[in-house]
C-alpha positions in Angstrom: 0.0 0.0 0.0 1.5 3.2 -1.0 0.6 6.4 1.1 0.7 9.5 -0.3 1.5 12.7 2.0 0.2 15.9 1.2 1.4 18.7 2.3 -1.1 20.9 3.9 -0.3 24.7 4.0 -2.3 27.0 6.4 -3.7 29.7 5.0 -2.6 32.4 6.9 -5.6 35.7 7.0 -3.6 38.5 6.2 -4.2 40.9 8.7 -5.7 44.1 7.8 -4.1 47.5 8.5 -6.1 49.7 10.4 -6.4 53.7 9.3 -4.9 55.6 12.3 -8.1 57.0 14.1 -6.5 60.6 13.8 -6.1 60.1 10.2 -10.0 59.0 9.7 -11.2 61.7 11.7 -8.9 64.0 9.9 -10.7 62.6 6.1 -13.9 63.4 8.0 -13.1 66.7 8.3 -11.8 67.4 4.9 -15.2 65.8 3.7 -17.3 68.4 5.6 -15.2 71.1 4.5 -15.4 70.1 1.1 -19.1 69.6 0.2 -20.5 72.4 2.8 -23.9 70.3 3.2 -25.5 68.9 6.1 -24.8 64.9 6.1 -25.9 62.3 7.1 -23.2 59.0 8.7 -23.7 56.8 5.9 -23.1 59.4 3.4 -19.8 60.9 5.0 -19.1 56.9 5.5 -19.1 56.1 1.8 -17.1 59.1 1.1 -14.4 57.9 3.0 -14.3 54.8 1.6 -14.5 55.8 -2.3 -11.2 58.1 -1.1 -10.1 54.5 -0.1 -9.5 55.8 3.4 -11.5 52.9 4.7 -12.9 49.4 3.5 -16.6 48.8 2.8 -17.2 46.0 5.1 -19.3 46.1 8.3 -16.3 45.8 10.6 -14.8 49.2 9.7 -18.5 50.9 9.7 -18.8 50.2 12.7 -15.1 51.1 13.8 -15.8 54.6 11.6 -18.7 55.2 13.3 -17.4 54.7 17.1 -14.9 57.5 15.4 -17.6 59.7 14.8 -19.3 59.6 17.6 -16.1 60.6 19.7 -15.2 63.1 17.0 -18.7 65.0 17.6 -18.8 64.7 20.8 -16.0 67.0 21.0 -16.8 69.2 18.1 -20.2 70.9 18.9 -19.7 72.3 15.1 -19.3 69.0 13.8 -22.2 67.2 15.1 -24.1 70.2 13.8 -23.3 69.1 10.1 -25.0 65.7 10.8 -28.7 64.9 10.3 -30.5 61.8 10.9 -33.3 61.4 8.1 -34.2 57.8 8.8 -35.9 58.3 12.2 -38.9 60.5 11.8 -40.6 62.7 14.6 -44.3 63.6 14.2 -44.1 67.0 16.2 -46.5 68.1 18.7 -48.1 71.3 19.6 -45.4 73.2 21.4 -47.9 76.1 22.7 -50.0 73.2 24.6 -47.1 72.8 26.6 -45.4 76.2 27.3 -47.8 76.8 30.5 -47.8 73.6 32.0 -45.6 71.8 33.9 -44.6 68.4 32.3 -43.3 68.6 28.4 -44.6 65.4 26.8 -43.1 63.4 24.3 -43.5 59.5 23.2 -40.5 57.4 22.2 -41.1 54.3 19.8 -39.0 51.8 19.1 -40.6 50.9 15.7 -41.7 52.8 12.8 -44.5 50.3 11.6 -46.2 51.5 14.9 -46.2 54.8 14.6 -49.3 55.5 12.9 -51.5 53.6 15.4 -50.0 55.4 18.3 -50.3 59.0 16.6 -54.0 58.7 17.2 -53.2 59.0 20.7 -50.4 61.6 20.4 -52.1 63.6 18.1 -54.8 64.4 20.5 -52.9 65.9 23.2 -49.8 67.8 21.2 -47.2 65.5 22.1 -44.5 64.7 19.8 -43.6 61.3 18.6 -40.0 60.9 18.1 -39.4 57.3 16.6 -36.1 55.8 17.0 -36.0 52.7 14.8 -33.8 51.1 17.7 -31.0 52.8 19.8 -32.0 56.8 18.8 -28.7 58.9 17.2 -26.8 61.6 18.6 -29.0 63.7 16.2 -32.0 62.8 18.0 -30.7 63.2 20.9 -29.7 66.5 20.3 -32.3 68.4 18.6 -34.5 67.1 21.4 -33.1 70.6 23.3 -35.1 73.0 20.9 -38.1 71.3 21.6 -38.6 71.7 25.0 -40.3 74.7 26.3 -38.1 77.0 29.2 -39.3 76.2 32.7 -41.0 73.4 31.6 -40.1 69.7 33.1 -39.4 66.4 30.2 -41.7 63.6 30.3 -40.3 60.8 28.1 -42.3 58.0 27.8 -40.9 55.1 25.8 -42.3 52.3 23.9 -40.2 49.1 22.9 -39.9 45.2 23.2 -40.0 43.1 25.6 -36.3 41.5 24.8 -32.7 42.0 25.3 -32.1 45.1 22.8 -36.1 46.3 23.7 -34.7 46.8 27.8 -30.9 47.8 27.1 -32.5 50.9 23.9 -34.4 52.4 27.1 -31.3 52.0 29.2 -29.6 54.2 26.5 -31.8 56.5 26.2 -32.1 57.4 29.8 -28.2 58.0 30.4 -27.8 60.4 27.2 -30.9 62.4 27.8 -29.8 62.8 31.3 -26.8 63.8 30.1 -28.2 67.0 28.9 -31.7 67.4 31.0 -31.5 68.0 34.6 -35.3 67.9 35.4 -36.1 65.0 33.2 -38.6 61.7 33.7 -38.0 58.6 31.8 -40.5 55.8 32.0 -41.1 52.8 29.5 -44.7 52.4 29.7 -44.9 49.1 27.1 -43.8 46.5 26.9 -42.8 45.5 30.7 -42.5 41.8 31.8 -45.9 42.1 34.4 -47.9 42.7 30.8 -47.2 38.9 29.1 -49.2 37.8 32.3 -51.5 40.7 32.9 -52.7 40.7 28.9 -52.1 37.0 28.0 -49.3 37.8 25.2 -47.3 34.4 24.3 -43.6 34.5 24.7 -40.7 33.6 22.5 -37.0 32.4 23.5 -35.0 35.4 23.7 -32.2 35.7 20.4 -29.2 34.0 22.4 -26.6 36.0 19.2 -28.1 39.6 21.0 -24.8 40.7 22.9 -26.7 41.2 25.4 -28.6 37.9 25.7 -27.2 36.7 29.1 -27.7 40.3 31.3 -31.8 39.9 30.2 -32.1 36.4 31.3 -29.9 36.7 34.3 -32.9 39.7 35.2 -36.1 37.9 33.4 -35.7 35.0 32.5 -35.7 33.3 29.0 -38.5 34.7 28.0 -39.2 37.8 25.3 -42.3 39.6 23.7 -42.8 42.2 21.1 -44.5 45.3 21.3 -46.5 44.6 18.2 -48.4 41.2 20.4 -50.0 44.3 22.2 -53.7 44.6 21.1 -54.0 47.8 19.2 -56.9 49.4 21.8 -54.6 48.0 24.8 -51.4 50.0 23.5 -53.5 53.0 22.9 -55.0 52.8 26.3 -51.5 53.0 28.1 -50.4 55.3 25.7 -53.9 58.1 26.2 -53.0 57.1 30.4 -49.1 57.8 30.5 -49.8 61.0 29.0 -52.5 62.5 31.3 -50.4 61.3 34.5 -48.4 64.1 33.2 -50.2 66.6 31.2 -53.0 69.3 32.0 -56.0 68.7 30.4 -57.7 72.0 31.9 -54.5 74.0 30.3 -54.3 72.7 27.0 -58.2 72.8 27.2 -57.8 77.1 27.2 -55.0 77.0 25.0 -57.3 75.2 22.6 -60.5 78.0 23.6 -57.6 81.0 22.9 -56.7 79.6 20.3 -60.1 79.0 18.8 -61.8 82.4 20.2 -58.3 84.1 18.2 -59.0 81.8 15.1 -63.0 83.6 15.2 -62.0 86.7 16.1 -59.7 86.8 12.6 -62.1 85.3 10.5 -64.5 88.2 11.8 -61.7 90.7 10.6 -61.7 88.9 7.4 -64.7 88.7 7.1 -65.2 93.0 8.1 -62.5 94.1 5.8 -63.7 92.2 2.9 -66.7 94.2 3.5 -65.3 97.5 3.8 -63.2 96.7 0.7 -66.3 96.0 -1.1 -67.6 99.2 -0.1 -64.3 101.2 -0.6 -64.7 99.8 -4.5 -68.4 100.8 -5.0 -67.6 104.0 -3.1 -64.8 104.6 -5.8 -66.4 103.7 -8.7 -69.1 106.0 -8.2 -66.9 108.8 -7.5 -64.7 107.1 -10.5 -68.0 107.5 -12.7 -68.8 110.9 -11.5 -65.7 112.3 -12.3 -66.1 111.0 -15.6 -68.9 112.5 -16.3 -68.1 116.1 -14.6 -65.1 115.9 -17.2 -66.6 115.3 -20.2 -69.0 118.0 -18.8 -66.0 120.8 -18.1 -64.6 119.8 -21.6 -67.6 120.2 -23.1 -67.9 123.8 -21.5 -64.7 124.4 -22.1 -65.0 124.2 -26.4 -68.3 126.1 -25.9 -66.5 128.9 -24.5 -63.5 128.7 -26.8 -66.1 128.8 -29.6 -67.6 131.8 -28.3 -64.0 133.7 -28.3 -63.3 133.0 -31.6 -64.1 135.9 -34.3 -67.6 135.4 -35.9 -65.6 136.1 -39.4 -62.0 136.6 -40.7 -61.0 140.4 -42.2 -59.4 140.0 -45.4 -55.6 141.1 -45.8 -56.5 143.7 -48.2 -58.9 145.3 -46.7 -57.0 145.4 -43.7 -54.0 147.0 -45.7 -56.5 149.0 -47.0 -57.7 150.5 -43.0 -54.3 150.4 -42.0 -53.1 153.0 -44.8 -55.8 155.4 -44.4 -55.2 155.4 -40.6 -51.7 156.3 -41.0 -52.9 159.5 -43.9 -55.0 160.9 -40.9 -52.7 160.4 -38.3 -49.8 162.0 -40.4 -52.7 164.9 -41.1 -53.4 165.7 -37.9 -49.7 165.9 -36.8 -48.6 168.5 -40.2 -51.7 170.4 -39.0 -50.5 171.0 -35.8 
């Protein structure tokens, strides 16, 4: 028996050189400089890798974006530049909210639900800021010009039931406190006491979620989505959390100002459209008058310029003719003098 040996080679990974974080944050730069625009990540990221700065695998997007991150947390100005278009906020009525207490706003983890929740939202003013999972420093940050001076934030936060679902809220409380003092922060769906309470079936939690193991330790293998909620159920927590904080009586004479100001305009519409009706039959009448009195003084006028004229014309030879004599008599009476 012959035996044959074959000589096996390792294939050895070649290891992939890293761009130096200064000189990624550095391409960043020159790419905001260049373009002048307001960007969003994925847009300054495939910039940076068609200058070949980085690769265009998920490893480096997510090394590039840790990068970022850092780089605006430093640079107020740069974080400025950067605009998050794939999470949408539905915003509220700011002037509900300005003489109340409590500033309002809901936080959803998924966009498929935010139409069914807006019915709720849209009743009382609040803004609906939906974060698609963990929100962006964006959202985070334009959250400061919405809420009214003196006034206290309510955020009331809607997610799973799961490992990402509990750790998203956890997020979201430590960078809005961050920046908010006088801030509340309350997930009001989906909390492990409603899979009993409302009868919602559980699933295995996902075991690849990095943080698999924390949830269990805490709950137990067990995991629900928002979306097992019954509609009317989820809009019944939702109208709830709300008034615990809101005013009904103020936003109920915001809403009578604001109708008795919307009545009051429509009667001052309503008045000067009059008066300019008025002010154009007025002035067409005086328009039409004054028409008439001129053809009137021009007609007086060539009356009058008729009447000046000479009834005939003196021929030029007789008028030689009285002109000669004239002078005879005058040169007659001075010789006789």
């Amino acid at each position: 028996m012959t035996l044959r040996f074959f000589n096996r080679r390792r294939r050895r990974r070649r290891r992939r050189v890293l761009t130096p974080v200064s000189a990624v944050e550095e391409a960043i730069l020159n790419v905001l400089a260049e373009l002048q625009l307001k960007m969003t990540v994925r847009q300054i990221y495939y910039r940076l890798v068609s200058k070949k700065v980085i690769p265009n695998i998920t490893q480096a997007y997510s090394r590039f974006d840790g990068i970022l991150v850092n780089l605006r947390r430093r640079h107020p100005n740069v974080d400025a530049r950067i605009v998050d278009r794939t999470r949408p906020l539905f915003k509220g009525e700011i002037s509900l909210w300005k003489s109340q207490k409590n500033y309002v706003e809901i936080w959803l983890e998924k966009d498929a639900l935010s139409s069914l929740v807006r019915q709720v939202t849209s009743i009382y003013g609040c803004a609906l800021q939906v974060t698609r999972g963990y929100p962006s420093l964006s959202v985070i940050r334009d959250l400061s010009g919405r809420v009214p001076n003196g006034c206290r934030l309510v955020i009331l936060y809607l997610g799973d039931f799961d490992p990402s679902g509990e750790d998203i809220f956890r997020h979201i409380s430590e960078e809005v406190k961050k920046k908010f003092s006088n801030v509340v922060l309350e997930k009001i769906a989906l909390k492990s006491e409603d899979i009993k309470k409302y009868g919602l079936p559980p699933i295995p939690a996902k075991r690849t979620d990095p943080r698999y193991k924390k949830f269990v330790k805490k709950h137990g293998n067990r995991a629900v989505e928002l979306d097992a909620l019954l509609p009317k159920i989820l809009l019944k927590k939702v109208g709830d959390a709300i008034l615990r904080f809101a005013n009904p009586k103020a936003q109920a004479q915001v809403h009578y100002e604001a109708l008795v100001d919307s009545t009051s305009s429509q009667l001052v519409d309503e008045a000067l459209q009059s008066l300019r009706i008025r002010l154009l039959e007025v002035t067409s009448a005086h328009l039409q008058e004054g028409l008439e009195e001129a053809a009137m003084v021009t007609a007086a006028k060539e009356r009058l310029e008729r009447s000046l004229k000479p009834q005939f014309k003196v021929p030029d030879a007789l008028r030689r003719r009285i002109l000669k004599e004239l002078m005879q008599m005058l040169s007659r009476r001075s010789g006789g003098g």
